[in-house]
MIKOLPA-226159 format. One record per residue (C-alpha): residue in one letter; x, y, z. Coordinates in nm, 3 decimals, decimal comma. Layout:
N
A_X_Y_Z
...
This chain:
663
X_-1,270_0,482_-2,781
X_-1,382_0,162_-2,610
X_-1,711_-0,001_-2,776
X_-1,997_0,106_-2,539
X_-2,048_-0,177_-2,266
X_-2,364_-0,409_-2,341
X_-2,717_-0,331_-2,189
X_-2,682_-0,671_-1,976
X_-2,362_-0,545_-1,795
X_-2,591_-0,183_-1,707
X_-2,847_-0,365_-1,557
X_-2,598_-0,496_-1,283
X_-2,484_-0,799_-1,082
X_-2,844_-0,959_-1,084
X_-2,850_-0,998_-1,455
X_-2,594_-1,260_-1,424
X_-2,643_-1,394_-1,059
X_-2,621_-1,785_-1,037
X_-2,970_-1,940_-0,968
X_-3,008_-1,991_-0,572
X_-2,830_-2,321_-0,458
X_-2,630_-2,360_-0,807
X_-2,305_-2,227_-0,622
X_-2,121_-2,466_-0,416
X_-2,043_-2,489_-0,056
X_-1,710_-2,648_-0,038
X_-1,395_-2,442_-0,076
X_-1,319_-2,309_-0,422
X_-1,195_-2,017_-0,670
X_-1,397_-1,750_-0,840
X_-1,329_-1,547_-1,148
X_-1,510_-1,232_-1,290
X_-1,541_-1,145_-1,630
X_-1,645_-0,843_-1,843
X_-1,797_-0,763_-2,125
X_-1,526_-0,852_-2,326
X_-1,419_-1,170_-2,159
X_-1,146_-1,059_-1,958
X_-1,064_-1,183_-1,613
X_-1,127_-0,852_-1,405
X_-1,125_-1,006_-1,036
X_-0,990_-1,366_-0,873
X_-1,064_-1,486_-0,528
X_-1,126_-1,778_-0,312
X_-1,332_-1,864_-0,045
X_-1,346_-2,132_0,228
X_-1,785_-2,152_0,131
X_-1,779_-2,046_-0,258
X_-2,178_-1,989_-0,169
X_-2,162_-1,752_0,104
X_-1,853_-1,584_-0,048
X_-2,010_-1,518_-0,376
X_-2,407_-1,442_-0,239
X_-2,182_-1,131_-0,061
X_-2,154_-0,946_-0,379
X_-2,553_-0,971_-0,543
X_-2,694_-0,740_-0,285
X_-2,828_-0,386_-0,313
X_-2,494_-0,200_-0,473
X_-2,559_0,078_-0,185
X_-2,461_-0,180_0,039
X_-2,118_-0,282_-0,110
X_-1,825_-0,064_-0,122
X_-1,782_0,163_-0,401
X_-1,476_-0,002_-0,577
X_-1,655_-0,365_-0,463
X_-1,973_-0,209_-0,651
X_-1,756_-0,079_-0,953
X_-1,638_-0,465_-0,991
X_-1,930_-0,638_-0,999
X_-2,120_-0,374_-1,216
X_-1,846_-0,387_-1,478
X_-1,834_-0,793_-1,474
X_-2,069_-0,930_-1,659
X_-2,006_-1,314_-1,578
X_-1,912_-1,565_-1,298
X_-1,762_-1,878_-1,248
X_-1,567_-2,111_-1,011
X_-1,374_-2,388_-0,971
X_-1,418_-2,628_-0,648
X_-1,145_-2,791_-0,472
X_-1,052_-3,005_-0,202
X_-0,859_-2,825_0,083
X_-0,787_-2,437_0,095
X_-0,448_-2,518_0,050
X_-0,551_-2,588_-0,316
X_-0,735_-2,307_-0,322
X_-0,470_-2,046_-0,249
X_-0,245_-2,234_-0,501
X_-0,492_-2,193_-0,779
X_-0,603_-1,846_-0,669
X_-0,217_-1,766_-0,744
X_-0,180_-1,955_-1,066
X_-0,503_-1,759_-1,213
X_-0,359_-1,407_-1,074
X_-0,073_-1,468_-1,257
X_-0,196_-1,587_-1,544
X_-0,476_-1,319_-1,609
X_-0,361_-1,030_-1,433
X_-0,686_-0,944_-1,318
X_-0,731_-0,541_-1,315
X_-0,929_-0,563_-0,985
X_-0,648_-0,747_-0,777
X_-0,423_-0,531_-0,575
X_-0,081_-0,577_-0,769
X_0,236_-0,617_-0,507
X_0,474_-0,473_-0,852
X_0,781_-0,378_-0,735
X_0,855_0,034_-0,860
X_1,222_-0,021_-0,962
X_1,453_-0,360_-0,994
X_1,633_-0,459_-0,689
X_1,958_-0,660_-0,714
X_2,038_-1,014_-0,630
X_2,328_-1,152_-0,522
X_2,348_-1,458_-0,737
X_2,538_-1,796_-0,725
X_2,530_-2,037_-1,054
X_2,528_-2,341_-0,864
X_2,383_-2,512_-1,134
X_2,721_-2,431_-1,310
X_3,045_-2,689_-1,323
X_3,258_-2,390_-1,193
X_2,972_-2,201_-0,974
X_3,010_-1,796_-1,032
X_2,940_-1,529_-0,777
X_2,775_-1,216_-0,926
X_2,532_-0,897_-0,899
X_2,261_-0,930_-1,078
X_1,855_-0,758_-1,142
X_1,510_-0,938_-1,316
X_1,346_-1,240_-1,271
X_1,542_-1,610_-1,120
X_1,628_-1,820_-1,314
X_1,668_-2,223_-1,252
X_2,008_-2,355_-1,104
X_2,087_-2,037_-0,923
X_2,125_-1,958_-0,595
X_1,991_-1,584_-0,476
X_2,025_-1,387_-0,184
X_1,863_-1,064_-0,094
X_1,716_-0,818_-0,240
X_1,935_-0,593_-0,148
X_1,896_-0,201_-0,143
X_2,174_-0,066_-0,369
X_2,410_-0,286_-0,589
X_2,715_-0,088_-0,475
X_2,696_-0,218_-0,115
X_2,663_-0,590_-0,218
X_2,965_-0,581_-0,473
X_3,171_-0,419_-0,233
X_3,082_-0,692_0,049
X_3,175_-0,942_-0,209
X_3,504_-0,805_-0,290
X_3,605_-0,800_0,032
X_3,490_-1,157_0,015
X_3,675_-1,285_-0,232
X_3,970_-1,288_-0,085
X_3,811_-1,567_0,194
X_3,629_-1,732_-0,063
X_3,851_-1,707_-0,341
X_3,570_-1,881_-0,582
X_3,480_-1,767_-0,974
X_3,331_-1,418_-1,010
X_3,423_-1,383_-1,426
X_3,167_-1,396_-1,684
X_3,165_-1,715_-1,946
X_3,370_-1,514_-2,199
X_3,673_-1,412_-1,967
X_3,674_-1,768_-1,795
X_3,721_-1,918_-2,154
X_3,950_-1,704_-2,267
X_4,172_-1,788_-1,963
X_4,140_-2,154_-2,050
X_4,273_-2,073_-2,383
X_4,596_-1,909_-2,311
X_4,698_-2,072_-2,001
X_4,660_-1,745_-1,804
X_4,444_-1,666_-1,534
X_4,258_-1,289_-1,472
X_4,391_-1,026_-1,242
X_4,206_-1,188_-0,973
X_4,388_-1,518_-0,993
X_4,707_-1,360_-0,959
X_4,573_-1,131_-0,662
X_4,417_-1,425_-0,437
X_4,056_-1,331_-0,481
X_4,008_-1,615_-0,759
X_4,159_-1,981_-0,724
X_4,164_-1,973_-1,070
X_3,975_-2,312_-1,189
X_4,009_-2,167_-1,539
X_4,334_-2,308_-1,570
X_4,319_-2,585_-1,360
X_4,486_-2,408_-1,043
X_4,198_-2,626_-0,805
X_3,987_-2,898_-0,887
X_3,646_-2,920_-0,953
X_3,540_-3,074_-0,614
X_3,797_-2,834_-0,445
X_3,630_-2,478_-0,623
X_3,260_-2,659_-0,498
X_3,376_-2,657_-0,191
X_3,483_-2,289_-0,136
X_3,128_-2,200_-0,327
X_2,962_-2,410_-0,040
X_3,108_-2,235_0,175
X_3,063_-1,893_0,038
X_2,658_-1,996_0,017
X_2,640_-2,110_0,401
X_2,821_-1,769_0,529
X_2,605_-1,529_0,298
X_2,298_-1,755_0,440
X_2,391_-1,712_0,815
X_2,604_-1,938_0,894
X_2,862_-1,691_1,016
X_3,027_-1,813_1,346
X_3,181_-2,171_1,211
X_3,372_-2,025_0,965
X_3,489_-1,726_1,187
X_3,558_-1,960_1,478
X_3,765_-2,212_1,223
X_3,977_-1,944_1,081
X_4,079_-1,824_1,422
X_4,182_-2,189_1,559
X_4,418_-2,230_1,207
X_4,540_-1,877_1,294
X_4,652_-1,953_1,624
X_4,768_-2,326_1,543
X_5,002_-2,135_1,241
X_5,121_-1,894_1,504
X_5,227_-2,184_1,756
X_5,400_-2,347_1,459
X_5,578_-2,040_1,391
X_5,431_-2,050_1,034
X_5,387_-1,658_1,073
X_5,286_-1,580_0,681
X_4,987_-1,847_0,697
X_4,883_-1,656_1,061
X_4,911_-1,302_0,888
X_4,709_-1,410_0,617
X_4,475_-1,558_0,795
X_4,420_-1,271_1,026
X_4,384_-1,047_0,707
X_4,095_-1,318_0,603
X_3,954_-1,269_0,951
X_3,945_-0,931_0,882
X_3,758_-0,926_0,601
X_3,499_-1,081_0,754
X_3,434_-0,892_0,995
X_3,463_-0,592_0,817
X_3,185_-0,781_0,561
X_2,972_-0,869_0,874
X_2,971_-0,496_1,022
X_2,797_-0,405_0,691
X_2,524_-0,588_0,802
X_2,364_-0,505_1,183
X_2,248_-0,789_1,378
X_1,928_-0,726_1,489
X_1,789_-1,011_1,628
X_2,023_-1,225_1,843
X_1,884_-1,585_1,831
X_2,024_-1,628_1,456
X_1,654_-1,565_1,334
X_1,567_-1,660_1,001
X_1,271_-1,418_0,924
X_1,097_-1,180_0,695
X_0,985_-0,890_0,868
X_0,669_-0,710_0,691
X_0,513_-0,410_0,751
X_0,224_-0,191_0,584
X_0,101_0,154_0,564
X_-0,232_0,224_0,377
X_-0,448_0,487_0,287
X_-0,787_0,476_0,095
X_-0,600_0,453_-0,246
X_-0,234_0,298_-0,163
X_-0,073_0,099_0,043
X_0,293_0,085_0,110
X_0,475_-0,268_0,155
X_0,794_-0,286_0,306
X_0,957_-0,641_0,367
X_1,321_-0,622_0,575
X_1,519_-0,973_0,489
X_1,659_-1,130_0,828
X_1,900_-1,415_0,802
X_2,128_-1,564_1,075
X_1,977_-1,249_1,280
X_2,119_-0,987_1,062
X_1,934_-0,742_0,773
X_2,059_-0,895_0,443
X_1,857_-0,751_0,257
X_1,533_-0,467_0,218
X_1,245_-0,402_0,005
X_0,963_-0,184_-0,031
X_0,710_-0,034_-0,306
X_0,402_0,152_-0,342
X_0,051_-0,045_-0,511
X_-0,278_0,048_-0,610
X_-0,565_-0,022_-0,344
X_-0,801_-0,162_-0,599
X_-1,095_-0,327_-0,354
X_-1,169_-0,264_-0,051
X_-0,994_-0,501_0,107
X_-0,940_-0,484_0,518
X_-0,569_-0,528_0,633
X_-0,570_-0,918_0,688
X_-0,693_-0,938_0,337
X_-0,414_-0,752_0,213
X_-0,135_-0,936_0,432
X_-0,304_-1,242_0,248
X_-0,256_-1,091_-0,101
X_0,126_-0,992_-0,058
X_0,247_-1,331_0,113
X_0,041_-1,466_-0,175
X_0,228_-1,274_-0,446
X_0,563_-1,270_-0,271
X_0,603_-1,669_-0,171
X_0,384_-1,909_-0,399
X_0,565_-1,890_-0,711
X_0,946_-1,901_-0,543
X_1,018_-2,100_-0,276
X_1,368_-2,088_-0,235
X_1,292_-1,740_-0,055
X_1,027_-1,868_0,183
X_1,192_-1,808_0,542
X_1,112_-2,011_0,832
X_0,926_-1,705_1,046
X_0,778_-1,437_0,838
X_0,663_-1,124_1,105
X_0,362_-0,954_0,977
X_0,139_-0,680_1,144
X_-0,186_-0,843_1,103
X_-0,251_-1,221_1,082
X_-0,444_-1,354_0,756
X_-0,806_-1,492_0,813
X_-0,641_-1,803_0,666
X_-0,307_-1,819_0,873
X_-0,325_-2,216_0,928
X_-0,374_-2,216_0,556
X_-0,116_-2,013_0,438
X_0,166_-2,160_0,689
X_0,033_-2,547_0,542
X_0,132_-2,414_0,191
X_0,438_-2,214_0,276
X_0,552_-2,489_0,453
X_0,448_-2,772_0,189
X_0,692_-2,497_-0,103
X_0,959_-2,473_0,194
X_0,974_-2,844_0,318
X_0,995_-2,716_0,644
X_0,749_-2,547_0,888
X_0,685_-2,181_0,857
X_0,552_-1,966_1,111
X_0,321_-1,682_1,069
X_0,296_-1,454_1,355
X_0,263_-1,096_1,513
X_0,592_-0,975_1,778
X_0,455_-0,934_2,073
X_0,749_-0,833_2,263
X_1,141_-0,744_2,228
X_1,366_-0,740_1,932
X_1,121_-0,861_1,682
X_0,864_-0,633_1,830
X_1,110_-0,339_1,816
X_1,215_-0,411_1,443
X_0,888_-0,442_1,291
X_0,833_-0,105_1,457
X_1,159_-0,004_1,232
X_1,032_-0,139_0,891
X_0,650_-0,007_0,972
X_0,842_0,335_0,996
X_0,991_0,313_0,684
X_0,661_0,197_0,532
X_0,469_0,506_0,648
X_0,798_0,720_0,511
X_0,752_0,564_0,195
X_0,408_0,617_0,135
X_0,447_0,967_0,271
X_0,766_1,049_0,011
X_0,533_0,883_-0,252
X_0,249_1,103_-0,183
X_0,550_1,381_-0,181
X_0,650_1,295_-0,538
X_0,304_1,259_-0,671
X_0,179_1,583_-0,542
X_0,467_1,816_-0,658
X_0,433_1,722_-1,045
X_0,291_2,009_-1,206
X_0,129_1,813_-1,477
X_-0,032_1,610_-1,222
X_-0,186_1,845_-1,033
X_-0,297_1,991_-1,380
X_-0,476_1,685_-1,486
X_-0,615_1,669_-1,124
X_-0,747_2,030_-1,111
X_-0,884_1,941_-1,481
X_-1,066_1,596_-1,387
X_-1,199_1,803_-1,055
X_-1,360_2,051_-1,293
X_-1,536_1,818_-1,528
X_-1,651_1,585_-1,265
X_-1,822_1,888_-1,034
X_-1,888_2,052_-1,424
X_-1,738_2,408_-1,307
X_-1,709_2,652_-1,548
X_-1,294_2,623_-1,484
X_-1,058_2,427_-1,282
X_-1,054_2,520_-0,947
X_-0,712_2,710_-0,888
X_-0,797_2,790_-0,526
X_-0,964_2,510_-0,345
X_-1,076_2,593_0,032
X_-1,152_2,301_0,269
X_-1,311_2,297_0,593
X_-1,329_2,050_0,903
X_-1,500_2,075_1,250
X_-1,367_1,882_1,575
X_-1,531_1,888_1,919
X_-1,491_1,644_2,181
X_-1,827_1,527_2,329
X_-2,042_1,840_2,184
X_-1,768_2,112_2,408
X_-1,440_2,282_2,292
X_-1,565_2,274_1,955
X_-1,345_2,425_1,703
X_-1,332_2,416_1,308
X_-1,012_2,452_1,040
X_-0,998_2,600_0,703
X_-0,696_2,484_0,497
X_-0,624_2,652_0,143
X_-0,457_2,471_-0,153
X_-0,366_2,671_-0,473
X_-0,261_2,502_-0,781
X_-0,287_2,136_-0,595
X_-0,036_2,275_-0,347
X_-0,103_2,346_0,026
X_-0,097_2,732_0,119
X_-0,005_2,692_0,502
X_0,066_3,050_0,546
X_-0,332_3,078_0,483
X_-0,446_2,815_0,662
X_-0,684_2,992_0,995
X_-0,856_2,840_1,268
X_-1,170_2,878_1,415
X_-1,348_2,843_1,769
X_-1,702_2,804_1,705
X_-1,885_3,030_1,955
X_-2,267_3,016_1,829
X_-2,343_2,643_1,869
X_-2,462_2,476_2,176
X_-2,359_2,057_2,203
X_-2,246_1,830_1,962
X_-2,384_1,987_1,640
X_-2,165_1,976_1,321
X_-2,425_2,066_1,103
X_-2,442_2,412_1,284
X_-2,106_2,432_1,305
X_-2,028_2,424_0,961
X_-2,275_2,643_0,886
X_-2,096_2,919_1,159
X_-1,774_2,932_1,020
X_-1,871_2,928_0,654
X_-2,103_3,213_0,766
X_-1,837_3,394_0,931
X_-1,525_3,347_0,670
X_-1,717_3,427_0,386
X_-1,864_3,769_0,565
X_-1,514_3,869_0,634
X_-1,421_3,820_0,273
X_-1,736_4,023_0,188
X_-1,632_4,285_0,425
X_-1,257_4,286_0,266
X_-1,370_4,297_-0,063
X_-1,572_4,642_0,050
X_-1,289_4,770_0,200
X_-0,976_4,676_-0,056
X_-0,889_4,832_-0,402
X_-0,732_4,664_-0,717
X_-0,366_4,787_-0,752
X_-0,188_4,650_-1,103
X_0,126_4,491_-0,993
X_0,406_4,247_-1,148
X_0,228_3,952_-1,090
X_-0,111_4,118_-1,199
X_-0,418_4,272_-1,078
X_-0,427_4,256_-0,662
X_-0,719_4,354_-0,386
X_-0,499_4,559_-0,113
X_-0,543_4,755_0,168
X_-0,564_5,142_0,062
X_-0,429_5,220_0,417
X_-0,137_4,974_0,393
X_-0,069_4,893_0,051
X_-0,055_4,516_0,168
X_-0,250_4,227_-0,018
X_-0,542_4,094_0,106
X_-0,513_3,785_0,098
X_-0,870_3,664_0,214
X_-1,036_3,954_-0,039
X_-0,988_3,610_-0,322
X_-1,291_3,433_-0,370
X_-1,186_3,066_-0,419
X_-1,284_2,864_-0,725
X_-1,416_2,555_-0,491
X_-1,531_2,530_-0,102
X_-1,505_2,171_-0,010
X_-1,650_2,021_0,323
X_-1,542_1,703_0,538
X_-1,931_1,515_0,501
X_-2,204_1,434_0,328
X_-2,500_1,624_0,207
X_-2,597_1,764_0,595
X_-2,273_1,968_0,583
X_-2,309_2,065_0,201
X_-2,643_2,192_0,207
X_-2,534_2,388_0,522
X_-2,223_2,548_0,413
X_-2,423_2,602_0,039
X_-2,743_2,806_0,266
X_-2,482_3,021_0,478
X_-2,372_3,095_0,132
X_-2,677_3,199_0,019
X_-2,784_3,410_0,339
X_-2,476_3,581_0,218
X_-2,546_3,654_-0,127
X_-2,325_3,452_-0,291
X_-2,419_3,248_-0,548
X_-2,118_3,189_-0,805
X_-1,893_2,962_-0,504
X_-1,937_2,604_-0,571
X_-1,969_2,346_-0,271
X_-1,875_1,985_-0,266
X_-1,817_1,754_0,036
X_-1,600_1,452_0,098
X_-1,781_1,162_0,280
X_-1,489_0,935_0,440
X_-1,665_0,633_0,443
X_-1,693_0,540_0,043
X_-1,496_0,880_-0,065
X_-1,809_1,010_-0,210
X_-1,823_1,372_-0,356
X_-2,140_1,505_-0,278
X_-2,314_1,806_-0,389
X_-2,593_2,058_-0,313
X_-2,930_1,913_-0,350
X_-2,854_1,621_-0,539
X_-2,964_1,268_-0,459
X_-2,677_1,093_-0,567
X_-2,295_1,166_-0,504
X_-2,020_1,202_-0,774
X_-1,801_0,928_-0,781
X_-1,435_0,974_-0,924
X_-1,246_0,667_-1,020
X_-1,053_0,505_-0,794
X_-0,733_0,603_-0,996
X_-0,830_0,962_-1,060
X_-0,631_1,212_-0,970
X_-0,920_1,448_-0,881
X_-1,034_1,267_-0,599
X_-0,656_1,230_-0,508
X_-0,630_1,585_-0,458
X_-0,956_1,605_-0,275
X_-0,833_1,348_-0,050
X_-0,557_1,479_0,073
X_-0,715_1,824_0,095
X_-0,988_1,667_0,332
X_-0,752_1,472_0,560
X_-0,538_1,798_0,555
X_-0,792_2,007_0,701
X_-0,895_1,681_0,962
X_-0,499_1,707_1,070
X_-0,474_2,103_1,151
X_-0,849_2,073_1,304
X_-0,773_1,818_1,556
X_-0,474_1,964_1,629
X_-0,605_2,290_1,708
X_-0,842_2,086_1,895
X_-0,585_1,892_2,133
X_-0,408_2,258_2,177
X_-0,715_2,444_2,295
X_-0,819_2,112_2,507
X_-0,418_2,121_2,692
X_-0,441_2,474_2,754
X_-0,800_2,433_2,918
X_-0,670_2,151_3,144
X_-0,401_2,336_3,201
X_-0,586_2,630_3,344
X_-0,837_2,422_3,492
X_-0,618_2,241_3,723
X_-0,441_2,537_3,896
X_-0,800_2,707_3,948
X_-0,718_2,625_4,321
X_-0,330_2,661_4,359
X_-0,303_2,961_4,612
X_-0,179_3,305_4,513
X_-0,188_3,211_4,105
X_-0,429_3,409_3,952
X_-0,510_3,481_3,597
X_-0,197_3,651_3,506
X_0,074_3,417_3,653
X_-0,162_3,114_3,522
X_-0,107_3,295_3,180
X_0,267_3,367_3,249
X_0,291_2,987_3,315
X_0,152_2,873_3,003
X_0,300_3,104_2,791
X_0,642_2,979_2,954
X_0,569_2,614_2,903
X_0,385_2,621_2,599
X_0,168_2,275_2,687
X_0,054_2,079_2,942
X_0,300_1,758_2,860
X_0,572_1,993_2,949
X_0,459_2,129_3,287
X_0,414_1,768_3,387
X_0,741_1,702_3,305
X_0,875_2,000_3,500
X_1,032_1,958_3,851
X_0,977_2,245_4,138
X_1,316_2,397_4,074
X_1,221_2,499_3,725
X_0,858_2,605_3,756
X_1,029_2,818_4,051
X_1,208_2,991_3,753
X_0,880_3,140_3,588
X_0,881_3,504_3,663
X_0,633_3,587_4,001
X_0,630_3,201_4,102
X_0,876_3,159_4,425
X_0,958_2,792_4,546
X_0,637_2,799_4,759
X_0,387_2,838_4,475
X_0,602_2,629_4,216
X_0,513_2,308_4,453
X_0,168_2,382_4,503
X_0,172_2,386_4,094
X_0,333_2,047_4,103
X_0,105_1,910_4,343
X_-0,190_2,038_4,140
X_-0,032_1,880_3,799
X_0,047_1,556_3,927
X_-0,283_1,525_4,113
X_-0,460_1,606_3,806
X_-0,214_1,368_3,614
X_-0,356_1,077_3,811
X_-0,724_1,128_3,770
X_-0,723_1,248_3,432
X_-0,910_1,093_3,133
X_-0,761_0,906_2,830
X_-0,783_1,088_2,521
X_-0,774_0,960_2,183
X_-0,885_0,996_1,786
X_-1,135_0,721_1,664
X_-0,958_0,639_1,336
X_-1,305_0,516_1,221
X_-1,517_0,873_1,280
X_-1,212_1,102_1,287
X_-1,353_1,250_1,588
X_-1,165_1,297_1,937
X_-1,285_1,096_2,172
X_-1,221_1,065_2,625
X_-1,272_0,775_2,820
C-alpha cells in the first residue's frame, strides 16, 4: 500500500501557495510536485502569475480533475524565460523527461511502420521498419499496415533498383562475388559486387527519396520522353522496359489517392473527445496524396478545452522530430498560441509552417474524412472496452463500493427527461444488465402531469409511474422455476415479466433536485430497498439522496465509465423520442387547414411517410399515391409543407445543457 499522504498535502493548494507577488509575470514553465517529489503536472503560461493564481481558489470552483491535481501536489515551481517560443520548448523537454501523470499522453496503442532509408549509410538501404528513429535515416509515413508499404516497394524496385538487403546478406555477396536474387532479377543494381558505383547507387536512392516524398510527375514525365526517344530509335527492348517501369509506377501511385490537387504538403488532424478520452487521428498528405495514417485513443487527464488539447498533440507529435514537421498542418481548432507554435515549428523545420482551419473545398472535405474516422475510433474503442466481461465486472464492483450497496448492481436503470421550451415534454428509461445495454427494455415516456418547463416534476412523474407498474406486476405475476432459474410470469400467459425485476440501482441525469425527487416518488411508493444516484454532466459528479457532498469516482475508474455511458445513453433515446414526437406534431399541425384531410387521412399520411423530412421531400405524384388522397388534395398537402418549410423554426441540441433548443 502507498504510505498515507502527509497532513500538509490534506490541507490543500493554500498550504503551499507562493506569497502574493513572488510569482513572475513574464512568460515561463510550471511544475507540480507531490508528496513524494514527483513531477505530477507541467505547463506554461504567457503571465506565470495569472496562470498559476488560477489554480489557489476555492476547489468548488476548479474542475474536478483540475482540483484532484492541485490537492495531490504538494509543491510549485517555475522557470522564467524569454519568448514563448522557449517556453513551449522547455514545456516539451520537462514532459518528456518526467512523464508527468497529470499530462494528457498522445501514446500511440500499437507500433506503426516506417518506411525507412539509411541515408546515413555508404550504400543507402530501403526497408520496413517499427520503434523509435534513429539518426542518419530517412522515414516516411506512418503507414497503416506493413503489407501495403512492402508491396509498393517491390513494385518499386524494379524503377529504383537501389539496396533493400540487410548488412549480413550484402556482405556475404561481397565475399563470393555473387549478387542476391534481386541483382539477377533487376530490382537491385547490385553495389555489393561492384555492379554501380557509389555515386551512381546515391543517385537512384535520391531519387527513390524525392518520388516517395512527392515528387511524382518529373520522374513519370522523364521516363516517358526516354520511352518514346527509344521507340523513335527503334531501340524497342529499352522502350518495353521502360513502359514496364512506367507501369509500375503508376500502379505504385494508384495505391495512394490524391486527395488534394495542388501537391499539398500537409498533416491533416482531427479529434473526437468525450469527458474521459479523446481520439487523435492524423492523415499524412504529401505531394497531395495520403502516404500515410495514424490514430490512437489517450486518457483525458485535465480538463483541458479543445485548443488546449490541439496544443498538447502538435506539442508531443513535432518538437522532438523535425524531419516530420510538414509545411501546412490542418487542425480543427486553432491553439491559443498559434503564432507561437508556427515560430517554433518553423524555427525545427527551417521553413514556414502554417497552422490553420479548412474553410472550404478539398481540405475542408478531407478533414471531414479523418474527423470521421476519429469519432469511429473512439466509438470502436468504447466498443472494445465495454464488451470485456472482466471489465464490466470490476466496473459493477467499483460502482458498488463507491455508492456502498450491499451488492453490485446487476441491473442498473437510468432515466432522462427532454422538453423543448417547458412543451412536448417527454422522459426515457434505458436498462443495462451486467454493464451491457438491454434495448429490447428500453420504454419511453410522455409526461402528462407537469405543466412548463419543470424537470424536477418530471422526474418525479415517471419514476412515480414505472415503479407503480412494477408494483402492480409484481401483484399480479407468480414465480415459475425455469432453466435459467426462478422467473415472475404472467399466470394467464406463461410469459416473463420483464418489468416485475426490481433493479439493483436507479440512476438519474442531475444533481441532487432530480435525486431527492426520484428517491420521494420512491418513498410515496413504499419502496425503500432501491438505491438512487444521479449523474451531474458538468464535473461528472455522483450524487446521492440527502447528502451534501457528491461521490467522486476517479477519473480512470471504470465505475463512473459505466455510469457515463449509461447517462448519455438514456440523453440519446430521450431526445430522440423527443425530435419524433416534435416531427409528428408539426406534421399534423401544418395540414390542420388542407381541405378534405381530416384526422384519419392525416394519420394515413404519417403512417405512410413515417416523418416529416420525408413528406417534404415528396413530390405531388407520390403523396397522390397515399390511399384516399387524389391529385387535388396531394397539392394542397404540398403547398401546406412547403409553406410551413419556409417559416419554420431552427431546431437544435445545446451540446452544453443537453437540452433541445428552437430559434
Amino acid at each position: 500500500m502507498p504510505p498515507p499522504r502527509p497532513a500538509r498535502a490534506a490541507r490543500g493548494p493554500l498550504s503551499y501557495r507562493p506569497e502574493p507577488g513572488s510569482i513572475p509575470t513574464q512568460p515561463g514553465v510550471y511544475r507540480f510536485r507531490d508528496a513524494r517529489d514527483r513531477v505530477i503536472y507541467v505547463g506554461k503560461a504567457n503571465n506565470l502569475r495569472a496562470r498559476l493564481s488560477s489554480y489557489f481558489q476555492d476547489i468548488a470552483n476548479l474542475h474536478q480533475r483540475t482540483a484532484t491535481m492541485v490537492t495531490t501536489a504538494t509543491r510549485v515551481e517555475w522557470t522564467v524565460v524569454n519568448t514563448e517560443v522557449e517556453a513551449l520548448q522547455l514545456e516539451y523537454s520537462w514532459i518528456k523527461e518526467f512523464d508527468p501523470r497529470f499530462n494528457v499522453k498522445y501514446r500511440d496503442d500499437k507500433s506503426y511502420p516506417w518506411l525507412a532509408v539509411t541515408v546515413g549509410d555508404d550504400y543507402p538501404r530501403v526497408m520496413v521498419g517499427r520503434g523509435a528513429k534513429r539518426k542518419g535515416t530517412r522515414y516516411f509515413g506512418p503507414y497503416s499496415h506493413a503489407w501495403a508499404i512492402r508491396e509498393t516497394v517491390d513494385i518499386l524496385l524494379r524503377v529504383f533498383p537501389m539496396r533493400s538487403c540487410s548488412n549480413g546478406v550484402f556482405k556475404r555477396s561481397a565475399q563470393i562475388g555473387r549478387p542476391c536474387l534481386l541483382g539477377y532479377i533487376g530490382k537491385c543494381s547490385a553495389p555489393c559486387v561492384g555492379q554501380i558505383s557509389e555515386d551512381d547507387h546515391r543517385a537512384i536512392v535520391d531519387d527513390f527519396c524525392d518520388f516517395m516524398g512527392g515528387q511524382t510527375r518529373p520522374f513519370v514525365k522523364r521516363i516517358e520522353r526516354e520511352m518514346y526517344a527509344a521507340s523513335d530509335a527503334m531501340e524497342f527492348e529499352k522502350a518495353a522496359r521502360l513502359r514496364d517501369d512506367l507501369g509500375a509506377m503508376e500502379r505504385a501511385l494508384e495505391k495512394q489517392a490524391v486527395v488534394l490537387g495542388d501537391g499539398a504538403d500537409a498533416d491533416v488532424i482531427a479529434l473526437a473527445e468525450d469527458p474521459l478520452e479523446v481520439a487523435v487521428q492524423i492523415f499524412y498528405v504529401r505531394g497531395g496524396r495520403i502516404r500515410g495514417q495514424r490514430g490512437w485513443v489517450a486518457d483525458r487527464v485535465t480538463d483541458a478545452e479543445t485548443p488546449e488539447l490541439v496544443e498538447d498533440f502538435l506539442l508531443q507529435l513535432y518538437a522532438g522530430d523535425a524531419e516530420s514537421v510538414p509545411r501546412e498542418i490542418l487542425v480543427p481548432t486553432l491553439p491559443t498560441d498559434v503564432t507561437t507554435f508556427e515560430t517554433l515549428l518553423s524555427d525545427l523545420k527551417g521553413s514556414r509552417v502554417q497552422i490553420r482551419i479548412p474553410q472550404r473545398g478539398d481540405k475542408k472535405t478531407l478533414q471531414e474524412t479523418v474527423a470521421q474516422n476519429a469519432r469511429q475510433a473512439l466509438a470502436l474503442h468504447k466498443t472494445k472496452r465495454a464488451s470485456d466481461l472482466t471489465t464490466r465486472n470490476r466496473a459493477l464492483d467499483e460502482i458498488r463500493e463507491a455508492l456502498e450497496l450491499d451488492e453490485a448492481p446487476l441491473r442498473i436503470e437510468c432515466y432522462d427527461v427532454s422538453n423543448l421550451q417547458g412543451t412536448e415534454v417527454v422522459a426515457s428509461m434505458v436498462v443495462f444488465e451486467d454493464g451491457l445495454a438491454r434495448k429490447g427494455e428500453y420504454r419511453r415516456f410522455v409526461i402528462k402531469g407537469v405543466d412548463g418547463q419543470n424537470d424536477v416534476a418530471s422526474m418525479h412523474e415517471v419514476i412515480t409511474r414505472r415503479f407503480r407498474r412494477l408494483l402492480d406486476e409484481q401483484a399480479r405475476s407468480e414465480t415459475r422455476t425455469t432453466d435459467e432459474g426462478p422467473m415472475l410470469v404472467d399466470p394467464e400467459t406463461g410469459r416473463p415479466r420483464k418489468f416485475a425485476y426490481a433493479p439493483g440501482l436507479v440512476v438519474v441525469d442531475g444533481g441532487p433536485p432530480q435525486v431527492a425527487a426520484a428517491q420521494q416518488a420512491l418513498l410515496e411508493l413504499g419502496i425503500n430497498d432501491i438505491p438512487v444516484c444521479g449523474l451531474a454532466k458538468r464535473l461528472e459528479e455522483v450524487w446521492l439522496p440527502g447528502e451534501e457532498d457528491p461521490v467522486i469516482l476517479a477519473r480512470s475508474s471504470e465505475g463512473l465509465y459505466l455510469l457515463q455511458r449509461i447517462r448519455d445513453e438514456a440523453h440519446r433515446f430521450a431526445i430522440n423520442h423527443h425530435r419524433g414526437r416534435r416531427s409528428k406534431t408539426m406534421v399534423e399541425s401544418m395540414l390542420d387547414d388542407v381541405p378534405g384531410l381530416g384526422e384519419v387521412r392525416r394519420k394515413t399520411l404519417l403512417k405512410h411517410f413515417g416523418s416529416l423530412k420525408k413528406l417534404r421531400e415528396a413530390d405531388v405524384e407520390e403523396i397522390a399515391l397515399v390511399p384516399g388522397i387524389g391529385p387535388r388534395t396531394a397539392a394542397s398537402i404540398k403547398t401546406a409543407v412547403e409553406l410551413a418549410s419556409a417559416t419554420r423554426k431552427t431546431v437544435s441540441v445545446n451540446t452544453a445543457t443537453g437540452e433541445i433548443e428552437e430559434s
